[in-house]
C-alpha positions in Angstrom: -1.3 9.9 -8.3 -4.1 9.4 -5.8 -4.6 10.8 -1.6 -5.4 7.6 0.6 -7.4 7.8 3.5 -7.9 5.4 6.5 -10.3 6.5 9.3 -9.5 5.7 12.8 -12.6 7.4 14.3 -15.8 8.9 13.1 -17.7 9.4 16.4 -18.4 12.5 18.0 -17.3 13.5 21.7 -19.4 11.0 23.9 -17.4 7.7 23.3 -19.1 4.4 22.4 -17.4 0.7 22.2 -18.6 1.4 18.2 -17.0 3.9 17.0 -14.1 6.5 17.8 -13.4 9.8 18.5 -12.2 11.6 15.1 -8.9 10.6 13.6 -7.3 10.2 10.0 -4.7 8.6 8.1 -3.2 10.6 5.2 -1.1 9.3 2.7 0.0 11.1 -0.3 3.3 10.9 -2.2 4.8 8.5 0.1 4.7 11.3 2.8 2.2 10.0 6.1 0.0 12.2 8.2 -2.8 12.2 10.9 -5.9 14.7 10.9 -7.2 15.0 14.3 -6.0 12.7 17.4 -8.9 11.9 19.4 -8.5 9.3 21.9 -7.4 5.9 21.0 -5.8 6.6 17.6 -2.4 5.6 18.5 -4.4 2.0 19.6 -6.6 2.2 16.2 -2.9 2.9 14.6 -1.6 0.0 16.0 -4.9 -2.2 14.7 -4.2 -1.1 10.9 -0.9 -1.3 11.2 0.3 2.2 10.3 3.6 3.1 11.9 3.9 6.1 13.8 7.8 5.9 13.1 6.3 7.5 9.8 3.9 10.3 10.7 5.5 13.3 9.1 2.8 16.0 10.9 -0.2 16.6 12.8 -3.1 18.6 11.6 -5.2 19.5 15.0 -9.0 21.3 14.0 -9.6 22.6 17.2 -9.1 22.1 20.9 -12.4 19.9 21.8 -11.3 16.8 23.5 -12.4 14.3 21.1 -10.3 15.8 18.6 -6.4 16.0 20.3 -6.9 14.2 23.5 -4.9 11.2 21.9 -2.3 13.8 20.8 -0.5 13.6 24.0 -0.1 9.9 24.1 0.9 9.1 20.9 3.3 11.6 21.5 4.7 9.8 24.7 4.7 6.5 22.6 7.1 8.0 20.2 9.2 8.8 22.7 9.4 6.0 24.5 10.0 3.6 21.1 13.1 6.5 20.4 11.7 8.7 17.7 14.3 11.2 17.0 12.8 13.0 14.0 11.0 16.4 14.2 7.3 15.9 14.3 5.4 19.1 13.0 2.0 19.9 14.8 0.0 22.1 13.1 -3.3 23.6 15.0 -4.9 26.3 17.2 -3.6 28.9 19.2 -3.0 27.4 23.2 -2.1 24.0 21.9 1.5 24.5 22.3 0.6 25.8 25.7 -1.4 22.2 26.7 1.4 20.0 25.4 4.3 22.0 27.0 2.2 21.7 30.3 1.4 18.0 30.0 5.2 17.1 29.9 6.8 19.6 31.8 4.8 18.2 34.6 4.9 14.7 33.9 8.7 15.9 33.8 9.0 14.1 30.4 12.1 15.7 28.4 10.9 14.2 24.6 13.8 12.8 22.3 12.7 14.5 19.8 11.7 18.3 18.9 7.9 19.2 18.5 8.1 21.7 16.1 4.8 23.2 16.7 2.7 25.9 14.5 -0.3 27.6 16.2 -2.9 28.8 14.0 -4.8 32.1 14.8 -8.7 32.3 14.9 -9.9 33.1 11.2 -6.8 32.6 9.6 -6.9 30.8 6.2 -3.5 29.9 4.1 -0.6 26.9 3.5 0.2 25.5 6.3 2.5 23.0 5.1 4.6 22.3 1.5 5.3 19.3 0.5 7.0 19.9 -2.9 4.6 18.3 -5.1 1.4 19.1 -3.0 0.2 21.4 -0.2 -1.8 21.9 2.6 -4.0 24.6 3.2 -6.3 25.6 6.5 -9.3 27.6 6.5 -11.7 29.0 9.1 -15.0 27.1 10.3 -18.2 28.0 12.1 -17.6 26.2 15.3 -18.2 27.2 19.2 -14.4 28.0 19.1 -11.7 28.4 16.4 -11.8 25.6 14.3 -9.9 25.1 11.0 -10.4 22.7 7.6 -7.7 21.8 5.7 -7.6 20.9 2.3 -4.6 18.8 0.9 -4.3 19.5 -2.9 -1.9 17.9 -5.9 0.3 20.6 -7.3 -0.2 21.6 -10.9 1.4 18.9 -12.7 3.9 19.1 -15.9 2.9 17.9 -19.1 4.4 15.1 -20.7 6.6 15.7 -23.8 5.7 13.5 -27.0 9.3 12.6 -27.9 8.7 11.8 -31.9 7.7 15.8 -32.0 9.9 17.2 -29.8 12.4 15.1 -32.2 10.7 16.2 -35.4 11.1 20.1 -34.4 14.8 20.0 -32.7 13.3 21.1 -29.6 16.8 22.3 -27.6 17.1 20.8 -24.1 17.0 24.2 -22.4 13.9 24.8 -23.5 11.8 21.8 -22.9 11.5 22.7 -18.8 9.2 25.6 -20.3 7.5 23.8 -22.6 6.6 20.5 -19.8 5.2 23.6 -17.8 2.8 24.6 -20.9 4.6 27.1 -23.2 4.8 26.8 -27.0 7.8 26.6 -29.3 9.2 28.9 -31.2 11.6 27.5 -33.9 14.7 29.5 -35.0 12.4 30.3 -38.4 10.1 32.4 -35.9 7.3 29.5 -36.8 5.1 28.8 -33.2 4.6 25.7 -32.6 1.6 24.9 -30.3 2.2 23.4 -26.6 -0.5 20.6 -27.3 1.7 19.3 -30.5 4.7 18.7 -28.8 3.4 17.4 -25.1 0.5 14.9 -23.8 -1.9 16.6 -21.2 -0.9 16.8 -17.6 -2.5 13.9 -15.4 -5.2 15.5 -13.2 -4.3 16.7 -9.9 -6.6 15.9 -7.0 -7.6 17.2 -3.7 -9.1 16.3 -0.7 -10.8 18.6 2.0 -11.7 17.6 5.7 -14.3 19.9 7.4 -14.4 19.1 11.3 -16.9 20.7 13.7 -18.8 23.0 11.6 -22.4 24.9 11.3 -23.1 25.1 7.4 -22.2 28.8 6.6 -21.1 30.4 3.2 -18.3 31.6 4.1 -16.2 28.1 3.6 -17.4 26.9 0.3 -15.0 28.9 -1.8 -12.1 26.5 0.4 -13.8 23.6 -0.6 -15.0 24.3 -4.3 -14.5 21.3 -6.7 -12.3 19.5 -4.2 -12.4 15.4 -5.8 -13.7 14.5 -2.1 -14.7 16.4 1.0 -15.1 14.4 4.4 -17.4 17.0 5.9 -19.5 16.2 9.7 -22.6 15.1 9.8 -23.4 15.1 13.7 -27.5 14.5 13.5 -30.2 13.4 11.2 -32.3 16.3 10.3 -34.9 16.1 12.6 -32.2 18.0 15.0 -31.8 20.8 12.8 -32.1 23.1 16.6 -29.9 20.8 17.9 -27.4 21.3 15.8 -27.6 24.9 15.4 -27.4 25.1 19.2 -23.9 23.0 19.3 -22.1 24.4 16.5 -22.9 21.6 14.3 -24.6 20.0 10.8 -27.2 17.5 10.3 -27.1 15.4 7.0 -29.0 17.3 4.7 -26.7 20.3 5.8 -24.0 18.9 5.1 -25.0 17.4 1.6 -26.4 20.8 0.6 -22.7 22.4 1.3 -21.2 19.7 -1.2 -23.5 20.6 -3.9 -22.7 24.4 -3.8 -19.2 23.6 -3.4 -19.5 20.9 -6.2 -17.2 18.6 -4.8 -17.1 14.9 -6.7 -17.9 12.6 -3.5 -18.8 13.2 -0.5 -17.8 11.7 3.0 -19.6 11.8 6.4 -18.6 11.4 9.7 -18.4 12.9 13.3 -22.0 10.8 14.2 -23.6 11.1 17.4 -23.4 8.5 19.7 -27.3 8.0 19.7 -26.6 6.3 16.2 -25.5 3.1 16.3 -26.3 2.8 12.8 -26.0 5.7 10.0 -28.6 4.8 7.4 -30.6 7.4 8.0 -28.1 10.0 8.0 -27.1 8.7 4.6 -30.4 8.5 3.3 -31.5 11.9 3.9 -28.1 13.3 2.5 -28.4 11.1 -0.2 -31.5 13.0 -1.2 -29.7 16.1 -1.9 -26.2 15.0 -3.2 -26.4 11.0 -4.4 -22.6 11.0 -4.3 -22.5 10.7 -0.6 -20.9 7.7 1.8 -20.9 7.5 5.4 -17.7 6.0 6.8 -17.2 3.7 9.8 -13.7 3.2 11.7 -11.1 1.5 9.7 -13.0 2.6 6.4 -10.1 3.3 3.8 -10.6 5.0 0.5 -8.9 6.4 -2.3 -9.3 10.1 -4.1 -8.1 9.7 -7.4 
């Protein structure tokens, strides 16, 4: 199974006719989601053709325009094509607060119910279940409360190798136990080793978006080994003070937090508007984890 991402925006909050304010399109397991909502998604959703009509819930980072100043639009849209199933928005405390004031005095009564979840600062856990995966938030180093989230692959079951389970007269009862990783033990009291009777579970994978961040340790453990982290990249490194001053990373921060965390690719994003062009942020990230690709708006790629 695989996580597909689309990006609708990768700038940072001063908008350019290049590039938009952050915004992503999740897909995993037939279930759709968006990560951020900055301005202009719902018009970069209409470009890629991804229908709203399937958006299962909204992950919001934090309350900086260029992050959830779409979120009120798209949520009018809905309304007006005659959405009627929940939506779930899941993201800082006083969000609830901004959308209930937005349409209480643009006296819009929605058709369908916002089922809203407000995260409190520093708090790191699942936020949402899917069944088969989960997603998790955790704190970042921002100006104000900012969350990651990290959308993971449950553990999966093995797969029985029916000419064994066959040749031991493994009951039906117990081969639920034995899919999940336990061994056999035949009515002669004779164990019989999980990897005999099953193939190997098919790998899980997990993907981890970090929005407005400083570098700091105290994410890295939320992050560790994820298959691909989309992590910010604001400057070039020759703003180091600049982006300590706004809450932010430069390239070679950012790269350096991927090779602690050991994460298998990373992706950057969240660019300054003074780059029209992002070779130099690659380059110098590049230096310090190879495994590193910028993205550009209506970049899509797969974590498998």
């Amino acid at each position: 199974m695989s996580i597909q991402i689309t990006i609708l925006g990768c700038g940072s909050a001063t908008p350019t006719l290049f590039r938009n304010p952050t915004a992503q399109w999740l897909e995993i397991h037939g279930r759709f989601f968006l990560i951020d909502c900055g301005e202009g998604t719902q018009v970069e959703m209409l470009r890629y053709k991804l229908k709203m009509s399937k958006l299962k819930a909204v992950f919001i980072s934090h309350l900086h325009g260029d992050h959830f100043f779409g979120l009120p639009g798209l949520i009018s849209s809905m309304h007006l094509m005659g959405r009627k199933e929940k939506l779930q928005i899941i993201g800082p405390e006083g969000l609830k607060e901004i959308l209930e004031l937005i349409f209480k005095f643009s006296e819009t009564s929605l058709r369908f119910p916002l089922d809203i979840i407000e995260l409190k600062a520093g708090f790191a856990g699942p936020v949402f279940t899917g069944g088969s995966f989960a997603v998790e938030c955790f704190p970042l180093n921002h100006r104000i409360p900012c969350f990651g989230f990290k959308f993971s692959e449950n553990a999966k079951m093995r797969n029985l190798k029916q000419d064994m389970i066959d040749f031991y007269a493994v009951p039906v009862n117990d081969r639920k136990k034995i899919k999940a990783g336990s061994d056999f033990i035949t009515p002669e009291g004779e164990r019989i080793p999980n990897e005999v009777l099953c193939h190997p579970p098919s790998t899980s994978v997990s993907y981890a978006f970090c929005s407005d961040t400083a570098p700091n340790s105290d994410y890295i453990k939320y992050i560790e080994g994820v298959d691909a982290l989309y992590h910010e990249a604001t400057f070039e490194n020759d703003l180091e003070q600049r982006a300590a001053d706004t809450f932010h990373s430069t390239a070679a921060q950012a790269a350096e937090q991927a090779r602690i965390a050991r994460v298998k690719r990373l992706y950057l994003g969240h660019f300054s508007s003074r780059y029209r062009e992002t070779e130099i942020i690659l380059s110098q990230a590049k230096s310090i984890f190879p495994e590193t690709e910028t993205v550009k708006d209506g970049y899509s790629f797969t974590v498998e």
